[in-house]
C-alpha positions, 0 to 999 in steps of 0.5 A, a space after each residue: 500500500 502506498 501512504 498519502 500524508 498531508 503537511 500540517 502545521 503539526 507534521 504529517 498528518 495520514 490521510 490514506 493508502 492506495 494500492 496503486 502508485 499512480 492512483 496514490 499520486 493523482 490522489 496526492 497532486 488532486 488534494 495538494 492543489 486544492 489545499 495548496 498543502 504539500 503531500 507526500 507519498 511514500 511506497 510500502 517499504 518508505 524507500 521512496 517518496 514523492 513529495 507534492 507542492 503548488 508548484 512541483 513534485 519530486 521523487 526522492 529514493 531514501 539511502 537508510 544507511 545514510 539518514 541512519 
């Protein structure tokens, strides 16, 4: 499952899981534009992230090694 979170003032904040990555980004990019809050979406295992804004997206691979 692939997790849609939404940027709060708070942190991220869950909103869902989709099965499918391209449904979760579109879900994702839908929502960031009409909240003009970022999302993120991240794959099950968290080793990759797409973070969404007004403007953009970029999909990050995550090194746990090097974050560790």
């Amino acid at each position: 499952m692939f997790e849609i979170e939404e940027l709060t003032p708070h942190g991220w904040r869950h909103e869902l899981e989709v099965e499918d990555s391209r449904q979760a980004f579109w879900i994702a990019r839908e929502r960031c534009d009409q909240k003009l809050h970022p999302y993120r979406v991240s794959d099950p295992k968290k080793k990759t992230i797409c973070l969404l804004t007004a403007r953009s997206s970029k999909t990050i691979e995550v090194d746990r090694d090097l974050v560790s």
